[in-house]
N, C-alpha and C positions, 0 to 999 in steps of 0.2 A: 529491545530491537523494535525498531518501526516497519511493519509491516508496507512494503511500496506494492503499490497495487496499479493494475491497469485496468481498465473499461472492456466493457463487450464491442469491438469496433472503433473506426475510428470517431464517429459519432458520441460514443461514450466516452470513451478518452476526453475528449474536448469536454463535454458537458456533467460529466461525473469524475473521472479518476484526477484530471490535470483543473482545469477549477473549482470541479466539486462543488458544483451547484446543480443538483438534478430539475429537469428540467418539467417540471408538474407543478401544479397548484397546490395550496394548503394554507390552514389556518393555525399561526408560530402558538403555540403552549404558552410561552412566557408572554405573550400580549394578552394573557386574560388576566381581569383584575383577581390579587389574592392567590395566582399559581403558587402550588408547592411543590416541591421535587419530589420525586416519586423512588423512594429508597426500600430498599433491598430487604431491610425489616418489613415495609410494607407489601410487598410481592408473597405470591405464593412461596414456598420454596423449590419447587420446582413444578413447569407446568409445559407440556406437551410443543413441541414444534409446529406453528401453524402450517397450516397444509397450501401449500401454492403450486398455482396452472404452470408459472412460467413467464417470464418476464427481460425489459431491457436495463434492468437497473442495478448498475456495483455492487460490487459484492454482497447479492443478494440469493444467498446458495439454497434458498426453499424455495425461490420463486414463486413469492407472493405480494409481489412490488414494493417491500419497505427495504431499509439496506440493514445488513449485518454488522458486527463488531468482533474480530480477531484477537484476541489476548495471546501472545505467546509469553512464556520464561512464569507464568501461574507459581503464586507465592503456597508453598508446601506447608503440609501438617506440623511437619518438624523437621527442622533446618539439618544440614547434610543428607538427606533425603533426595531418593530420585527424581527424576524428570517427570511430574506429572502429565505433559502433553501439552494441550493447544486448548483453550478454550473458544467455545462462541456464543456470543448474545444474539438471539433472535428480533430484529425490528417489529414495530407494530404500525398501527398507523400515527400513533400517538411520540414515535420515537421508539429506542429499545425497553425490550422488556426484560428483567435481570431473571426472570421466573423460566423465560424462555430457552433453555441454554443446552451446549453440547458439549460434552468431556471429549477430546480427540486423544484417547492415550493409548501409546503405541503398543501398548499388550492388546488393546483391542479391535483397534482400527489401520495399524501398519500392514503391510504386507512383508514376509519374510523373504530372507537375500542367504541364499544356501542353507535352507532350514531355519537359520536365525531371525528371531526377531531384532529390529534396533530397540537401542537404551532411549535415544534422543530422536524428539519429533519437534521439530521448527518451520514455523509457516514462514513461506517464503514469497508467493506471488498468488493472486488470484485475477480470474478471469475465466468466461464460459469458453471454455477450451471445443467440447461438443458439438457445440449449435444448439444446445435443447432449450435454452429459456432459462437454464442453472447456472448458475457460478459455480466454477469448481476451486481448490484448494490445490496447490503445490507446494511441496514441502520438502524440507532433508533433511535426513537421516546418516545415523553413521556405520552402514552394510559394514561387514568382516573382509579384511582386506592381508592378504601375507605380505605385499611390498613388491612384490613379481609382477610384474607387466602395468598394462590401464586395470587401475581400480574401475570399481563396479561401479555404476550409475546410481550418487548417492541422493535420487529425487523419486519421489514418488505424488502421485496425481488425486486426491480424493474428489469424486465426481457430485455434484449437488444431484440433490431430489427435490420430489414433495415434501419428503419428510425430514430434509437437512441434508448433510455432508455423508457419504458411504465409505466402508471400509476400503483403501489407497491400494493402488496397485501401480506397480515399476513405470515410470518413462522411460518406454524405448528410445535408446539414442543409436540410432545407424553407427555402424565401426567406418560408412565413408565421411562420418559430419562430426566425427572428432578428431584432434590432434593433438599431441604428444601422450603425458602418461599424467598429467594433473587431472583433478576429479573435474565430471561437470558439471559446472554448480553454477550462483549469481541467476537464477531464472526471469525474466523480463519479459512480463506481454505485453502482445499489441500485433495489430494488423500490417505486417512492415509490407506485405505486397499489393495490400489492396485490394485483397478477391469478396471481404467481408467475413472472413474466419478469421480469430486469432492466432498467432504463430506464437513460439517460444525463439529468445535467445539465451545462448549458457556462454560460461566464460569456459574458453577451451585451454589454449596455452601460446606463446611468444607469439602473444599480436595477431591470435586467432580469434573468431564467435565461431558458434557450431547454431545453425540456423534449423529451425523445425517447422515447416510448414503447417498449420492446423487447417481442414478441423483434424482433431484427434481423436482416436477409435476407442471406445470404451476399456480397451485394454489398454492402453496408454501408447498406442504409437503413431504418429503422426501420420498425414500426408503423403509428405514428402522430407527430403534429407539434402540439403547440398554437399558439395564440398565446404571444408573451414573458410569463413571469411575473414580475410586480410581485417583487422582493425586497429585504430592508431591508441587501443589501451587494453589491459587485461580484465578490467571489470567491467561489464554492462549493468547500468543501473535505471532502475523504472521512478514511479511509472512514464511509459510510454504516451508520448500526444502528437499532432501532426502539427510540428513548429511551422515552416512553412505556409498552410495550407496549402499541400498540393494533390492532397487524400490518401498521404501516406504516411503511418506509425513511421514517429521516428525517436532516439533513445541516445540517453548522454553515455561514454565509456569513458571512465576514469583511467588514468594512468596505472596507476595501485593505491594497495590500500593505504589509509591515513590521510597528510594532506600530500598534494598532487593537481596537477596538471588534466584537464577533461575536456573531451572533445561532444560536438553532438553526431553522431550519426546518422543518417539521414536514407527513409526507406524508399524504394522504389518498385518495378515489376520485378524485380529479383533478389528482393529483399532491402536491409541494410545497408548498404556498399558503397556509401558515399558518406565522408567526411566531412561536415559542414563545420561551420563555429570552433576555434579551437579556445576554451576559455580559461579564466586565470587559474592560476594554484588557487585550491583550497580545500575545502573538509568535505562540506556536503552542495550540492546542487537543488536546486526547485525551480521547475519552470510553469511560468502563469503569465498569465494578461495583465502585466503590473500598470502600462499605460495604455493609450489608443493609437498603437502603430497596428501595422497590420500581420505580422509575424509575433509568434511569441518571445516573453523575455527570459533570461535568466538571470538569476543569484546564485554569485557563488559567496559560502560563509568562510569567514577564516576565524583563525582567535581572535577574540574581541573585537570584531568590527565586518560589516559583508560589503561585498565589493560588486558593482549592478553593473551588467553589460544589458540593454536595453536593444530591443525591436533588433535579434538577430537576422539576418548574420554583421548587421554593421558595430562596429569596434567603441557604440559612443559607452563609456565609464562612468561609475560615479561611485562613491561610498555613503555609507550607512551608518551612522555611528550607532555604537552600542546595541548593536543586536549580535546575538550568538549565532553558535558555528552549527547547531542541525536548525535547516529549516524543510518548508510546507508552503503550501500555495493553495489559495481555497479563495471565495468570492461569500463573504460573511453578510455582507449588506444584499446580496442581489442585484447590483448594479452594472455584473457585465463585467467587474474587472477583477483581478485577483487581488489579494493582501496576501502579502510577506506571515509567517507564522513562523518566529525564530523561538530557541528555547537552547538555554544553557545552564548561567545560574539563575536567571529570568527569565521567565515566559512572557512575548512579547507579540502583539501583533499589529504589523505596519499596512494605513490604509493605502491600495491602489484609487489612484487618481490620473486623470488623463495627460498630466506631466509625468510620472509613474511613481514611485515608492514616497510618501510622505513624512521624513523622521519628525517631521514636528507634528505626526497626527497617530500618535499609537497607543495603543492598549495596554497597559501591564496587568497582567492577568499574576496574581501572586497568593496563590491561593494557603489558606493559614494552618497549613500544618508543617509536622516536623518531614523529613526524609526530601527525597528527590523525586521532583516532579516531572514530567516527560509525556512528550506527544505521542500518543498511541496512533491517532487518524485523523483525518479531517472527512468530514463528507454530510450530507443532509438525507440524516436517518429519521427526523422526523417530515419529509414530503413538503416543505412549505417554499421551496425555492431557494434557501440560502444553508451555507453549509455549516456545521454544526465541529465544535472543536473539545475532541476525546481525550482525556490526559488520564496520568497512570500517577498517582505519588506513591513511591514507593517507602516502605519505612523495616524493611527488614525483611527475612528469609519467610516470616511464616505470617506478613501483615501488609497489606496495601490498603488505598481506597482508588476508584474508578471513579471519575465523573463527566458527564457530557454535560459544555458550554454551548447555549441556541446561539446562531447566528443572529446578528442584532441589525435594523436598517442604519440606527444613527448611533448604538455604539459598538457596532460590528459582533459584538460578542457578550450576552447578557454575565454581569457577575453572578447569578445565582445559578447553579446547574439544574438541568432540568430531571436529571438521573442520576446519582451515585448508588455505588456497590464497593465489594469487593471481590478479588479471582478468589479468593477463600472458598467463596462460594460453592465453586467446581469441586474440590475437597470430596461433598459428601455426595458426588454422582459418580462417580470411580466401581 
């Protein structure tokens, strides 16, 4: 699973979660002659959470200005084996550090739903839900349910610190901001009214969101609560950015799951509630600054090939040959515009240019091992301005590697990583 992540504001949005280019200075790692990567052998094996004031930067849940890394589905001791949890890598200034890390496992950091603990902990959205300077953690779980009435609120909130992510406690969802008896799930942040707190949206049921005003109370209950809002799909999907520019979080809602039909949503003083862009069928969605219009664009991916509706809301088309159906949007050179980051049975990244997507200008990033490779995140975890591309190859129930790709000016993405690991790791902090 790909973690969709939203910014602190709509300022972050724009500049970390939806191009993912943070916006600070630094000197790139891989532009020093004779860099080597910095692997998981070489790390301590485990080393203390650095301690941080408080900060504006993506999912940076210790607030200490570098950004973190999310691992959920962590490859186990021994195959048929429970759900280890949710891992985290600490950033440094240097990029992440594999030494620095957090076990999130539900026997010890869930909160319990009628005395039970859940079996299953899945990260689902991050963003400083508080106001404090932290990134927090939303997640789901699978609470005890007998099939009678609205199931229980299968989400819970872990709030950052100084010293990392803290034990999660319940998201209150008001009984007037849900509708029918489907669980509320699908969580997507972002600023949809504009006040400078982040809000949550959940998918409710027939054509409903359930909207949550933030900031949100240490115990997990929002603001405020509306009524269900009308939406023209049943999934809301992040992260959240203000396509328009009008200073308002706005979010694409899919028709259902698979491929399908997605519209954008578009936020206002009242939230979400206006229908913008309805775009083509397809699998996965990414919106970025693929050219120099002045709204943002989208791709939608389908099998074998992605299909580019550019400078919304106007209808102009194009296709994409040979990129796959999950993509990413991230700004790898620094130059102000996004690239394409498709990934199927190739991992592919297509450069933004001020005509927009380049298929005669991309990267095959095809890295040499056996099993399936897959985008964990895109974002600039080590501080230098351009965004950094996180992949997972997976090779089996009890074996992966991790490694992070630097953003590159002129080949967008360096071939040598600047970090590998593996979620193995997490293993022996349990």
């Amino acid at each position: 699973m790909r973690l969709r992540r939203s910014g602190t504001g709509t300022t972050a949005a724009l500049c970390g979660a939806l191009l993912l280019a943070a916006c600070g200075p630094g000197t790139h790692p891989d532009a020093a002659p004779g860099h080597t990567p910095v692997r998981i052998a070489d790390a301590p094996a485990k080393l203390p959470v650095p301690l941080g004031k408080g900060s504006k930067v993506a999912d940076d849940f210790n607030g200490d200005g570098h950004r973190d890394l999310v691992l959920d589905d962590l490859v186990k001791a021994h195959a048929h084996t429970d759900d280890a949890g949710i891992g985290v890598v600490y950033g440094s200034a240097h990029g992440l550090a594999p030494g620095a890390r957090q076990l999130l496992s539900p026997a010890r950091y869930a909160a319990r739903t009628k005395g039970q603990l859940p079996a299953l902990f899945d990260a689902e959205a991050s963003c400083d839900l508080d106001r404090d300077g932290f990134t927090d953690l939303v997640v789901s779980t699978d609470p005890p349910y007998d099939g009678q009435g609205q199931p229980p609120v299968p989400l819970q909130i872990l709030f950052g610190s100084a010293t990392g992510l803290t034990r999660a406690v319940h998201l209150t969802v008001p009984a007037r901001a849900r509708f029918g008896d489907d669980w509320p799930d699908q969580p997507v942040c972002g600023d949809f009214d504009g006040d400078g707190a982040n809000d949550l949206v959940l998918h409710a049921s027939a054509g409903r969101l359930t909207y949550l005003r933030g900031p949100f109370s240490r115990k997990g209950a929002p603001r405020a609560a509306t009524d269900p809002l009308p939406s023209p799909g049943e999934l809301p999907t992040g992260p959240a950015a203000d396509v328009n520019r009008d200073g308002y979080d706005d979010l694409v809602v899919r028709a259902a799951e698979g491929t399908g039909k997605a519209s954008v949503v578009l936020g206002g003083p009242d939230g979400p509630t206006r229908t913008g862009t309805t775009l083509p069928s397809g699998i996965d969605v990414a919106l970025g600054r693929f050219g120099r219009g002045a709204a943002l664009d989208a791709a939608v991916g389908g099998m074998g090939e992605t299909s580019l509706r550019y400078d919304l809301p106007t209808p102009t088309r194009a296709t994409l040959a040979s990129a796959g159906s999950m993509l990413d949007a991230a700004d790898f050179d620094g130059d102000g515009l996004s690239e394409l980051v498709s990934s199927g049975s190739r991992l592919r990244v297509f450069r933004g240019r001020t005509t927009g997507l380049s298929a005669s200008d991309v990267v095959i990033l095809d890295p040499k091992a056996r099993g399936t490779t897959r985008v964990l995140s895109v974002g600039d975890f080590d501080g230098d301005g351009r965004a950094d591309l996180a992949v997972r190859t997976y090779l089996g129930e009890t074996k992966d590697t991790v490694a992070v790709y630097p953003g590159a000016r002129k080949t967008l993405v360096s071939r040598k990583p600047a970090v590998t690991f593996s979620s193995s790791e997490f293993l022996t902090d349990d």
